[in-house]
C-alpha positions in Angstrom: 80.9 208.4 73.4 80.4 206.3 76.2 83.0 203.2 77.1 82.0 199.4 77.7 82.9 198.3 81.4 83.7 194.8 81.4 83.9 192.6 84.3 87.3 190.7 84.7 85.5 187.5 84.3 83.9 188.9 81.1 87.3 190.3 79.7 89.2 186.5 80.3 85.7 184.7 78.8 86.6 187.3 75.9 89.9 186.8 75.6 89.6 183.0 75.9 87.1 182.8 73.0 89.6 184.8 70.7 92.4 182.4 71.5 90.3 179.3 71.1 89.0 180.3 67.5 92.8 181.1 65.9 93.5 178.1 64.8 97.3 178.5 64.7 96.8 178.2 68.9 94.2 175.1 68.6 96.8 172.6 67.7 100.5 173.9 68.3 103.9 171.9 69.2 106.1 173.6 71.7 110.0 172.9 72.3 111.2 173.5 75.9 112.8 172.5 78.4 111.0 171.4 81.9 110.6 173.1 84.9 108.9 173.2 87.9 107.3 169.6 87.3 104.6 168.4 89.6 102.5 165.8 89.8 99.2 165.9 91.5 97.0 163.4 93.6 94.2 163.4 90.6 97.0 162.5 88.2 97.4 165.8 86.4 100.5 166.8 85.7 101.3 170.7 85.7 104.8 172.4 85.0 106.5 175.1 82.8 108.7 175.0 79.1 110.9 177.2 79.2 113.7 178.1 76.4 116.6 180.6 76.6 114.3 183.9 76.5 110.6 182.8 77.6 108.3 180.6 80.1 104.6 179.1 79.2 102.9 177.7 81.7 101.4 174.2 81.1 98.6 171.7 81.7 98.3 167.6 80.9 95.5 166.4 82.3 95.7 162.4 83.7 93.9 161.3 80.4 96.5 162.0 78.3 99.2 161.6 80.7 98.3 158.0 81.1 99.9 157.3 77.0 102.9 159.0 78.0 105.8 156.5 77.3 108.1 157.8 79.9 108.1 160.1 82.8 108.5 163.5 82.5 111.2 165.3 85.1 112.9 168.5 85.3 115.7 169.6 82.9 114.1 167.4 80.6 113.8 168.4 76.9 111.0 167.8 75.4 108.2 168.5 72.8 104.8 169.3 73.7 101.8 169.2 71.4 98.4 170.9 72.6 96.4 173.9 72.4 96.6 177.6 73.6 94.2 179.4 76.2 93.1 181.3 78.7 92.4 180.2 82.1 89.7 182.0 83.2 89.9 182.3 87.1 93.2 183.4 86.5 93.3 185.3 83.6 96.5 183.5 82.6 96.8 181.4 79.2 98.7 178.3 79.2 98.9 175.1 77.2 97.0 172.6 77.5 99.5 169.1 76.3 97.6 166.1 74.7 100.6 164.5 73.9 104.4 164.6 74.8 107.9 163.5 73.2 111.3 163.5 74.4 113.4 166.1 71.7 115.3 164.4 69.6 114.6 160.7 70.4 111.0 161.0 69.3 111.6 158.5 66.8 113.6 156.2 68.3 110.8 155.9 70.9 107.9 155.1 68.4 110.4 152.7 66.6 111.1 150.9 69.9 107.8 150.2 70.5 106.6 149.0 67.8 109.9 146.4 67.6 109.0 145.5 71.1 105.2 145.1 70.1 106.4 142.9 67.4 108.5 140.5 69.0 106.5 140.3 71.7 103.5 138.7 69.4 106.2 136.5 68.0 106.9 134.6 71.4 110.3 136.1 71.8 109.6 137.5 75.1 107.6 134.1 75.9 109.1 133.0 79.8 108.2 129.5 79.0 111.6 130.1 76.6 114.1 131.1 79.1 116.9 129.1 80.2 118.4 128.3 83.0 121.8 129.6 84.1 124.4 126.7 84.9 125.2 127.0 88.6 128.6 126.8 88.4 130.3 127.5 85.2 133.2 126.9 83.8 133.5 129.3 81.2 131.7 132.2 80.6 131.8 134.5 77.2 131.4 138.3 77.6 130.0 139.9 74.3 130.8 144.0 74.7 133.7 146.3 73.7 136.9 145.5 75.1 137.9 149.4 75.3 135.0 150.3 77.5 134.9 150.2 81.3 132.1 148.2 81.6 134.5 145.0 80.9 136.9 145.9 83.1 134.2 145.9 86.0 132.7 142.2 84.9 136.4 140.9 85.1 137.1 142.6 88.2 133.9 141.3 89.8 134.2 137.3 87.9 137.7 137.4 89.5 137.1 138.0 92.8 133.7 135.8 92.9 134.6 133.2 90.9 137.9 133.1 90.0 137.8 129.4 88.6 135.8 130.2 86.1 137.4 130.8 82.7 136.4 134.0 80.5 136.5 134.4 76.5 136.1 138.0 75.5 134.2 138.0 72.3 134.8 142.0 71.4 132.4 143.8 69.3 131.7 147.1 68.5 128.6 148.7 71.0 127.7 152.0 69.5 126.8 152.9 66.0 125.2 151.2 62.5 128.1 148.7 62.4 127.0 147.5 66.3 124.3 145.2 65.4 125.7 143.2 63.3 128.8 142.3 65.1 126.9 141.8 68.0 124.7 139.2 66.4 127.9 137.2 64.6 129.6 137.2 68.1 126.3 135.7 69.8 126.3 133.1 66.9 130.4 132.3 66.3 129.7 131.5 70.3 127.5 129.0 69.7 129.0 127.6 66.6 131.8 126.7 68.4 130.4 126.2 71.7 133.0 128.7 73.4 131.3 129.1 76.5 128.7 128.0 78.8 126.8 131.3 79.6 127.4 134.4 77.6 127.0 138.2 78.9 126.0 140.7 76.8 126.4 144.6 77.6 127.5 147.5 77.2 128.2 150.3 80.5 125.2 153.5 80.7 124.8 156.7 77.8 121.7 158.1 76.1 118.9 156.0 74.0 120.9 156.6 71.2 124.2 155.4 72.7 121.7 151.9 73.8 120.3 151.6 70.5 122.2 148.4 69.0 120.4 146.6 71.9 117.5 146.9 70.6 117.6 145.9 66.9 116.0 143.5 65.6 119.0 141.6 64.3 120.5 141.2 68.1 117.0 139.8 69.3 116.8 137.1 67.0 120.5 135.9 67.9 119.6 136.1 72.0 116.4 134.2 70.9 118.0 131.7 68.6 121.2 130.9 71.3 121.7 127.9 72.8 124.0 129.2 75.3 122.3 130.8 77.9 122.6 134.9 78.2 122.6 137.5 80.4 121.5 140.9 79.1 123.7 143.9 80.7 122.9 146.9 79.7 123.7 150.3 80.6 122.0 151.5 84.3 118.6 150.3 85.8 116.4 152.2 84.5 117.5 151.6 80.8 115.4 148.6 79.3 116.4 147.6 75.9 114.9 145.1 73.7 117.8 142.7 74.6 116.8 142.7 78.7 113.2 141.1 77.3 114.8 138.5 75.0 117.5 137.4 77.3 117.1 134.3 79.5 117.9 137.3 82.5 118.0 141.1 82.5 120.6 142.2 84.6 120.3 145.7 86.2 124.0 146.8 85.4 127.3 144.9 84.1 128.2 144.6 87.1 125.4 143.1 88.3 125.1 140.7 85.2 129.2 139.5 86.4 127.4 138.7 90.1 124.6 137.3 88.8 127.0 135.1 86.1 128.7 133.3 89.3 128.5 132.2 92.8 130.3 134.3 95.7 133.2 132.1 96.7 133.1 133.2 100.1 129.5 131.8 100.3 130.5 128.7 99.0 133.3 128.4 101.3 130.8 129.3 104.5 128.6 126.2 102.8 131.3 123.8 102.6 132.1 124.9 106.0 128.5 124.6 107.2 128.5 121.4 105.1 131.7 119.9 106.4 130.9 120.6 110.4 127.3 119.1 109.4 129.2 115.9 108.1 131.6 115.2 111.0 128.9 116.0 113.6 126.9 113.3 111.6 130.2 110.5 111.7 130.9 111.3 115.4 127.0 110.6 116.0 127.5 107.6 114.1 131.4 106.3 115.6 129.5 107.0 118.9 126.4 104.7 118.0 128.9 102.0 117.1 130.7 102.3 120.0 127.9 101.6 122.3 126.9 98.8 120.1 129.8 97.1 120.8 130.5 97.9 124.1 126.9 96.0 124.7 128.3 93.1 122.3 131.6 93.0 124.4 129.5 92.6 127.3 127.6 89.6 126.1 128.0 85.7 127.3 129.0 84.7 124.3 132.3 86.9 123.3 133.4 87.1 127.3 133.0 83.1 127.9 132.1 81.4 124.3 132.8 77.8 126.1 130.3 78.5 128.8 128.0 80.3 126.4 127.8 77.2 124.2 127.3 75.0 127.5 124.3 77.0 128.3 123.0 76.9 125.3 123.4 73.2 125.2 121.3 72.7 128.5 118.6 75.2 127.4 118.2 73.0 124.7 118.8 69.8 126.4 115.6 71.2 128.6 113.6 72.2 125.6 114.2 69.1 124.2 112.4 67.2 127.8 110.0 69.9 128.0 108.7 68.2 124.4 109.0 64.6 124.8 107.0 65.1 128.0 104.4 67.0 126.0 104.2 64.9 123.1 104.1 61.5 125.9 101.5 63.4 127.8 98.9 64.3 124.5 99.9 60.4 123.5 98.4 59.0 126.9 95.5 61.6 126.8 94.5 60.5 123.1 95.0 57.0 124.5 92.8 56.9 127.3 90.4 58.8 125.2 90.4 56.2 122.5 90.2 53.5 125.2 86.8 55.4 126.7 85.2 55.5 123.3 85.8 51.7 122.5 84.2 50.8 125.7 81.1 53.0 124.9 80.6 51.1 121.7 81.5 47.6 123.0 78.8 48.4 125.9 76.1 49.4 122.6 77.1 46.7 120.6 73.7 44.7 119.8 76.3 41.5 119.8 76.9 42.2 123.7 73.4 42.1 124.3 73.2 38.4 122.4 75.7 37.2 124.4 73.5 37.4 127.8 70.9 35.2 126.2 68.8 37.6 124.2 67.7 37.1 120.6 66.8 39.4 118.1 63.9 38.6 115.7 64.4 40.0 111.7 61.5 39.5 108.8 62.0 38.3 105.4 63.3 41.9 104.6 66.1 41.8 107.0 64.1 44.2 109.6 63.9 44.1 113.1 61.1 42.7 114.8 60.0 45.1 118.0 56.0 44.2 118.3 54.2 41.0 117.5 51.7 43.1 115.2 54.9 42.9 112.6 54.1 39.2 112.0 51.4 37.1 110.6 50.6 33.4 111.2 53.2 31.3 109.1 55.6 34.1 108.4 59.0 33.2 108.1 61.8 35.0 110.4 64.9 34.8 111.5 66.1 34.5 115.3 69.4 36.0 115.9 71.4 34.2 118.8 74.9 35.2 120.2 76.2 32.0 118.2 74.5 31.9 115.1 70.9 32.4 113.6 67.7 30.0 113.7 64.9 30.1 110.8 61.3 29.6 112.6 57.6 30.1 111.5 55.5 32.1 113.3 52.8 29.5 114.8 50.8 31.3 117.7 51.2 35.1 118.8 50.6 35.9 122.5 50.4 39.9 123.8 51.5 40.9 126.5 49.1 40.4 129.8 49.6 44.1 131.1 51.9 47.4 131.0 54.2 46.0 133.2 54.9 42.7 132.0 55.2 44.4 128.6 58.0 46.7 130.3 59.6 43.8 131.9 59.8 42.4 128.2 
């Protein structure tokens, strides 16, 4: 009987298509741990889950990687969901992950979320909601456990910032089912009794678990609904709680939520310095400016001699007062001499002034001037205009003129 010779291409092709039709390999959940993460260029991420005995190799390409909501890194534990095969250019078999969760805080992942999601439709997370912080307080609440070290650090840090400022511990339990609640009645007894004017709420690092108080729903509402501004301070920087998007500011650490609560005093020392040499430059400028002023003043005619300054002044205006009566004599006898100049011109057109010299001036029954004998008619009465009186005649003969120049001479 003869045997089948198979290529190595046809035997992983075979092999392959077995795998891909048991359907116990086409959808499978794997727990390991991580190893030998990478991820490449193209956004595929390739690495190895591994558990006390065993390795499997394993595949998520960049479409599925992109709902992944966290990172994956080595030592991480974790459970993968996907399918089993064969690659064929290798001959290798591997799994191929549509979808990753961290083991063990599965849940608390999907219920984070969807709180966040829910909140985050409700405005809670709205910026146009935040509150300022008051520069300078003077009294600052710190909501956290008073047996962890994380208060011990704000303390530390407030007291060699700030150490004006006044701080009420408001201790609460951070860790377990009881957490919420207490954390949400310290929040509110703080506001009831107005106890502080900026409150910090934290706890120091741990796991999601350790976190989780931060980010119920019950603490949200009581960040939300404060009046008092608040700091959110939870565990290290990469840890982002519910809390961080509620509060007025996220603070990386406790630590850093203390330095964010106050001002450095040695900063505000270097500005009142700065502020103080500014001031003092700004009054010597000033005493300087005066001085000057009234070292001109002291220099004047009137505080070195006020006698002869007065004198002087008297004499300028004793001139003043010439200067005007000379103007206002010499416009008088100008408007004079003109007034004079326009009598003359209308004594010297006066028709009276011409009468005087013997001439007469002939007027019709209408009172109008007689210039040409054509005016008249034989018998009219007229009037005769002399420089003493008037004479009423008749009009008995009218004689013209010989020639031009006896009528010119007339």
């Amino acid at each position: 009987m003869s045997q089948t010779i198979l290529t190595i291409t046809q035997l992983n092709e075979y092999i392959r298509g077995k795998m891909d039709s048991d359907p116990m390999l086409a959808q499978v959940a794997v727990r390991g741990e991580i190893s030998n993460y990478k991820l490449y260029p193209s956004g595929h991420h390739y690495f190895t889950l591994k558990d006390e005995a065993g390795a499997l190799k394993c595949v998520m390409f960049k479409g599925n990687a992109f709902r992944l909501r966290f990172r994956p890194e080595n030592g991480m534990k974790v459970i993968a969901m996907g399918k089993v095969s064969v690659y064929p250019r290798d001959g290798a078999y591997q799994l191929y992950c549509t979808a990753m969760a961290m083991d063990g805080v599965g849940d608390l992942y999907a219920a984070f979320e969807q709180l966040k999601k829910k909140l985050e439709a409700q405005g809670l997370f709205d910026p146009a909601y935040k509150k300022p912080l008051p520069k300078y307080p003077e009294t600052i609440g710190i909501v956290t456990s008073s047996a962890g070290a994380a208060v011990h650090d704000m303390l530390r840090i407030l007291r060699k910032r700030y150490p004006i400022v006044k701080v009420r511990l408001l201790p609460v339990r951070v860790q377990g089912t009881e957490a919420p609640g207490e954390i949400a009645a310290a929040i509110g007894y703080a506001n009831r009794y107005k106890l502080a004017d900026l409150l910090i709420v934290g706890r120091g690092g741990g796991s999601m678990e350790d976190l989780w108080a931060f980010n119920d729903e019950r603490v949200a509402y009581a960040i939300y609904q404060s009046e008092i501004p608040i700091i959110s301070a939870v565990g290290h920087e990469p840890d982002v709680t519910i809390a961080d998007f509620v509060a007025d500011l996220r603070a990386a650490t406790p630590s850093n939520g203390a330095e964010l609560a106050v001002p450095d005093q040695d900063a505000l020392r270097q500005n009142l310095d700065a502020t103080a040499s500014a001031m003092a430059a700004a009054l010597s400028r000033q005493v300087k400016g005066a001085r000057q002023h009234l070292h001109v003043l002291s220099q004047s005619p009137a505080l070195r001699s006020p006698t002869g300054y007065i004198e002087q002044r008297g004499k300028n205006l004793e001139l003043l007062k010439n200067r005007m009566i000379s103007a206002q004599t010499q416009a008088l006898t100008g408007k004079k001499q003109r007034y004079i100049a326009a009598v003359s011109k209308l004594d010297a057109m006066s028709p009276l002034k011409v009468l005087s010299r013997g001439y007469a001036m002939a007027q019709g029954d209408g009172g109008e001037v007689i210039r040409s004998i054509h005016q008249t008619e034989l018998g009219q009465r007229i009037t005769v205009t002399v420089s003493d009186g008037a004479l009423s005649a008749t009009v008995m003969k009218k004689m013209e003129a010989e020639n031009e120049q006896k009528k010119a001479k007339f």
